[in-house]
N, C-alpha and C positions, 0 to 999 in steps of 0.2 A: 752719270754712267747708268747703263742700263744693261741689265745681265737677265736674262733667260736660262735657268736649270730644266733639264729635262730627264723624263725618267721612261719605263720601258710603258707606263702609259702613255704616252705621246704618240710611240708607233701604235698601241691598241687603239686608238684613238683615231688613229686614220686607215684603220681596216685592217691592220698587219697582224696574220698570227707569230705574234712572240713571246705567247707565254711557255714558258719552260716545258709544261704540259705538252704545248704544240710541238717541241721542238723533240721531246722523249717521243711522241707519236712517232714521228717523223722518222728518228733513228729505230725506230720500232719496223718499221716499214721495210727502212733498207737492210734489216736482218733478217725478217722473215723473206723479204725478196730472195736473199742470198742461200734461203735454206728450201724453197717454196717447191713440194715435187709434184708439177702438177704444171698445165695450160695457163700461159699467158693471160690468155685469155678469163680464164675461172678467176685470177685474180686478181684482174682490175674487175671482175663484176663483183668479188667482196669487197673490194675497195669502194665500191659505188654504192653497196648497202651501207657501208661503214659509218661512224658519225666524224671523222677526221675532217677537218678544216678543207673547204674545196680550194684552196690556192696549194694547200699539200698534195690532195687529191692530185691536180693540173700537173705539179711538180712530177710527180711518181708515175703519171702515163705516160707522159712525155719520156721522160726517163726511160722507160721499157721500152715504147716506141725506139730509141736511139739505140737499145745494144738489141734489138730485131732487127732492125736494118742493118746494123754491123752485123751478125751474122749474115743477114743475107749476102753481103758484098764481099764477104768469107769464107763462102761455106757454099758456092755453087749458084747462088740467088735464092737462095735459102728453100730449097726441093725439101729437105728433112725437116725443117722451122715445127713444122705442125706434130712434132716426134721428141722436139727438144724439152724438158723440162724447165720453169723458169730458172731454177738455181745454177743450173747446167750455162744458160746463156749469160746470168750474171757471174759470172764466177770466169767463164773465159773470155769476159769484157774488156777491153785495152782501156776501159776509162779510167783517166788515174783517179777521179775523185770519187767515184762509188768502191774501187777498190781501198781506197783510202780509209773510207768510212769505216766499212770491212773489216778491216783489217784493225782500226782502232777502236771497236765494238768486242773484239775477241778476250774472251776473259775479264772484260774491263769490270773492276769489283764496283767503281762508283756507279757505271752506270745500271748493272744486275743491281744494288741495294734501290737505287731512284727507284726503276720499274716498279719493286717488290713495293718500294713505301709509299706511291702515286695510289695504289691501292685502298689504301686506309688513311692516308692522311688530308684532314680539309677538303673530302668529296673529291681526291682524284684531282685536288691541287697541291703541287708541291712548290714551294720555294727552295729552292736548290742552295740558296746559302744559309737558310736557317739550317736546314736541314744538316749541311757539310757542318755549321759549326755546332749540333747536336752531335752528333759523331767525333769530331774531333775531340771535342770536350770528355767524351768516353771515355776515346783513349787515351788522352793526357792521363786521368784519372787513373788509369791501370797503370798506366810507365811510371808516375811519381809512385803509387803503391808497391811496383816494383814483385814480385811474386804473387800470380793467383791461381787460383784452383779453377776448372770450368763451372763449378757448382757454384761459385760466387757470382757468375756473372747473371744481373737480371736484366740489364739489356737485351731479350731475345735478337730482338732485330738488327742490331747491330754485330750479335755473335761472329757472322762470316767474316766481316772485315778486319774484326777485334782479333779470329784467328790468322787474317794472312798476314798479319805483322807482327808475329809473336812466335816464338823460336820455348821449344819445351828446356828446362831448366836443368841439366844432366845431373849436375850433384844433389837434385832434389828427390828423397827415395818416394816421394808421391807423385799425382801428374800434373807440374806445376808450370805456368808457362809465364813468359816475362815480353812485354814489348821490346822489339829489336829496332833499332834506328836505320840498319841499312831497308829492313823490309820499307819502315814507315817512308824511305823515297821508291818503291813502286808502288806506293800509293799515290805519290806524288806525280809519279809518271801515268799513272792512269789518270790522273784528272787533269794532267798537259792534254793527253789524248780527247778526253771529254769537251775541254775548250776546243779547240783544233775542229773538233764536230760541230760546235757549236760553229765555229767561224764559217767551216763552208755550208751550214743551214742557212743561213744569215746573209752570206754574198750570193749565192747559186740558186738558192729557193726563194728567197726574201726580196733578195735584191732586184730580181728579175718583175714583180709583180708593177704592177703599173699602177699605183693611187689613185684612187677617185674622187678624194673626199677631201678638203681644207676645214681649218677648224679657227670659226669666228677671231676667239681669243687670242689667235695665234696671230693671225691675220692682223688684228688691231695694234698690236705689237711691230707687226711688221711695217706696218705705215710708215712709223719713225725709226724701223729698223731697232733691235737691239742691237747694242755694241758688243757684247760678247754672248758667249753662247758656253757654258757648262753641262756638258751630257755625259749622262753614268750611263748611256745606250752605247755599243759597239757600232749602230748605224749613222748614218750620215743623213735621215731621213729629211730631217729642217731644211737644208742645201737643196735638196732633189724635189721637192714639194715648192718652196716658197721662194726658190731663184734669187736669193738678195742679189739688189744691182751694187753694193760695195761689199768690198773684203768685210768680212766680222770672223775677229778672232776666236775658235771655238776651242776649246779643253776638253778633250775626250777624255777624262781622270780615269775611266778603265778600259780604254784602248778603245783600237778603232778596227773593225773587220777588214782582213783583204785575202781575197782569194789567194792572191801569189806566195802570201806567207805558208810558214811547215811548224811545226810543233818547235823546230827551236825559235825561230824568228817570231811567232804569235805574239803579241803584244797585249793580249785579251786577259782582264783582269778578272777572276772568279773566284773570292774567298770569302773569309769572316773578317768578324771586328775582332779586336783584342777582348778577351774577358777575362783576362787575369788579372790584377792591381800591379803598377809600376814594379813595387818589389818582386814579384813571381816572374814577370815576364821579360824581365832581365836576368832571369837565371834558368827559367822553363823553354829553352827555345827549339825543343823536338820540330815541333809543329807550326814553326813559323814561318811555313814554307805557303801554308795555307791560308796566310792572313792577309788581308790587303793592302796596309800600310808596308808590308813586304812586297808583294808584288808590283805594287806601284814604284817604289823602288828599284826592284831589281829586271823590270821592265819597261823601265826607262819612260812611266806615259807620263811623266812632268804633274806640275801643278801652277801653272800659270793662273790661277784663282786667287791664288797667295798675292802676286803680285797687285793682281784687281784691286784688294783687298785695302794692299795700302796706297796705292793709288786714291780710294774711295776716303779713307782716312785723312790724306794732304787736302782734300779738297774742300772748300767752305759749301757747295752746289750737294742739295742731296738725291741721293743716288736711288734707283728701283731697284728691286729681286724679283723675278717671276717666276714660279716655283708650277711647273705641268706635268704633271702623269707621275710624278716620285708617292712612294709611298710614306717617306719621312723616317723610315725603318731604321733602328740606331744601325745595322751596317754600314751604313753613312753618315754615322753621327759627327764625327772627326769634322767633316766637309763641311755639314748643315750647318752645325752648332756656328762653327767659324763665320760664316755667310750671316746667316741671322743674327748672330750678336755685334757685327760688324756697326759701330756709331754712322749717321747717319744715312742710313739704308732703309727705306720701305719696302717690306714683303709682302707680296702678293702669292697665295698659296689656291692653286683651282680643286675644287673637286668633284669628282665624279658622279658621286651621287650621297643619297643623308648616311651610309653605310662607310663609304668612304671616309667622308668628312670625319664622323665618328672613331676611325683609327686613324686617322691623321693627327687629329688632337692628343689622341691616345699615345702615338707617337711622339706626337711631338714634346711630351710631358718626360717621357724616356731624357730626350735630347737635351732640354731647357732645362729641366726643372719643374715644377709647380707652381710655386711664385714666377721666376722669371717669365715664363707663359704669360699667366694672367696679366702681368703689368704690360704686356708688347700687346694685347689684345684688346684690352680696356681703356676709356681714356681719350682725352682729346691730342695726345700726345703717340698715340698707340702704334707698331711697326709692325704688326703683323694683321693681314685682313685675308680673310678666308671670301674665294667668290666661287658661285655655282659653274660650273661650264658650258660654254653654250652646246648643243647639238650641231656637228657637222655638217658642212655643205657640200653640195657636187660642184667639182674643181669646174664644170664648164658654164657654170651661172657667173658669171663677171659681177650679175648686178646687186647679189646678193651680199658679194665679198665688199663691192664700193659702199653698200648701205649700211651693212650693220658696226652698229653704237660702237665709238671708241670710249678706252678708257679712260 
């Protein structure tokens, strides 16, 4: 058997802005649109000084172009257009998905704390799950402590959030406040709304882009076809890029993007790992709405990985892993670990450059262990091999794709 893991470098990989960064841009954009008092025009030309990704760019003229022209076909052929404000035009737009956006943008505490923390944290990169399970980890810590003062808290940055789920203590003659479990589910509901945004960045801006680029490694894989396909991406981009001429079973383990879905239907997984030990987190479960062995549960995206698993187990024939664009990040430790330590399995891990490689390992020392690492790596008997990755090609060179080296 042959299984291909893919991770959100896979899309970066072949041109696609999907880092979280892009994606906060993005809802950045459709906010200030919705507030912007000022010409059309003035603001796509800061949009054109701006450093935002030009497939966002395309996205968001595009998008103005469409409610200018509905005005115009509204409003007379649009005689006043040149008088309108842009917030004015997005605002009495019939399109359900910018109003959508909108709408799920208002108040929303997770995504006001991202903005604030994209600031200062890792040059204006954020990982949005480490980040969720720094916070959440907070506030557990305040709910089991049960009674705190504001002057205890040294969290700064977390403050705002720490205060909208927290209800002040009445029999207490100080000002003491206590986490509330009903509040902690409109936190929860703001961050249904957060995915939801994500999804239609993802089918409507993302989806729409046209690929330019195949990637050697991928390609060489594809020769003999992998037989399954495990992606922690919400995209379908493998299918759309590389056409398999047969079915290959794919496990989207945190869902799959679709436009047609709504915040209940979403299927889109976006939490933490567990960080409490078996005993606490069988008795701590304020916050385990936000974890992903929860939500892969209760969003029904299966685990059909499980079955690979022992499939690969019954069989005497030993089996490949090829591991692309993951960062190896224990948020997926659950998954890796299982996959790598699986008996005869060779893994194949690519990376991106010596920076990369470098937290991979580093990673991967989280997920394995120390010993167990070194023994899969060393050795004539060895199941894990780390390989550089090749640089991309242009999807319209045929001959490039027939020639380069298999593995």
């Amino acid at each position: 058997m042959k299984i291909l893991v893919i991770g959100n470098g896979f899309d970066l990989a072949h041109g696609l802005p999907t880092k979280y960064n892009d994606f906060l841009e993005f809802l950045s954009l459709i906010k200030d649109m919705s507030m912007y008092h000022g010409n059309p025009v003035n603001f796509l030309n800061q949009l054109k000084e701006s450093s935002v990704d030009h497939y966002i760019q395309k996205y968001i003229e595009d998008l103005i172009s469409k409610i200018t022209d509905e005005y115009k076909i509204n409003n007379d052929d649009g005689k006043l257009l040149k008088l309108q404000d842009l917030n004015t035009l997005v605002n009495k737009s019939k399109d359900e998905l910018i109003q959508e956006l909108i709408a799920n943008l208002k108040g929303n505490l997770w995504y006001e704390h991202f903005v604030e923390a994209k600031s200062y944290i890792n040059e204006g990169w954020i990982d949005f799950e480490s980040e969720i399970s720094r916070v959440i980890q907070v506030l557990e810590q305040y709910k089991i402590k049960g009674l705190f003062h504001p002057r205890d808290i040294v969290e700064e940055d977390v403050k705002k959030i720490l205060f909208s789920v927290s209800v002040r203590e009445r029999s207490s003659n100080t000002a003491k406040f206590k986490v509330d479990e009903k509040l902690v589910q409109e936190l929860e509901e703001d961050l249904n709304k957060l995915i939801r945004s994500l999804e239609i960045f993802l089918e409507d801006c993302i989806g729409k882009i046209n690929i330019e680029y195949l990637l050697p490694d991928i390609q060489n894989i594809k020769l003999d076809y992998p037989d399954k396909i495990l992606s922690f991406n919400y995209t379908d981009t493998y299918t759309k890029v590389y056409k398999p001429e047969r079915r290959i079973d794919c496990d989207f383990i945190h869902g799959k993007a679709d436009i047609r879905h709504n915040i209940e239907s979403n299927n889109m997984v976006l939490g933490i790992d567990e960080y409490l030990d078996s005993t606490q987190s069988s008795k701590n479960t304020s916050f385990i709405v936000f974890k992903k062995y929860f939500q892969r549960i209760h969003k029904e995206t299966g685990c059909d990985y499980k079955d690979w698993i022992q499939a690969i187990q019954s069989s005497s024939a030993m089996s490949e892993l090829f591991i692309f664009g993951h960062s190896l990040d224990t948020t997926d430790k659950d998954v890796l670990r299982e996959l790598i330590e699986t008996e005869g399995l060779i893994t194949t891990i690519f990376y991106y450059n010596k920076k990369v490689y470098a937290s991979q390992i580093a990673n991967l020392v989280k997920v394995l262990g120390v010993d167990n690492l070194i023994s899969r790596v060393h050795g004539r008997d060895r199941s894990i091999i780390f390989k550089h990755q090749q640089d991309p090609i242009k999807r319209a060179d045929p001959f490039q794709v027939s020639n380069s080296v298999n593995m």
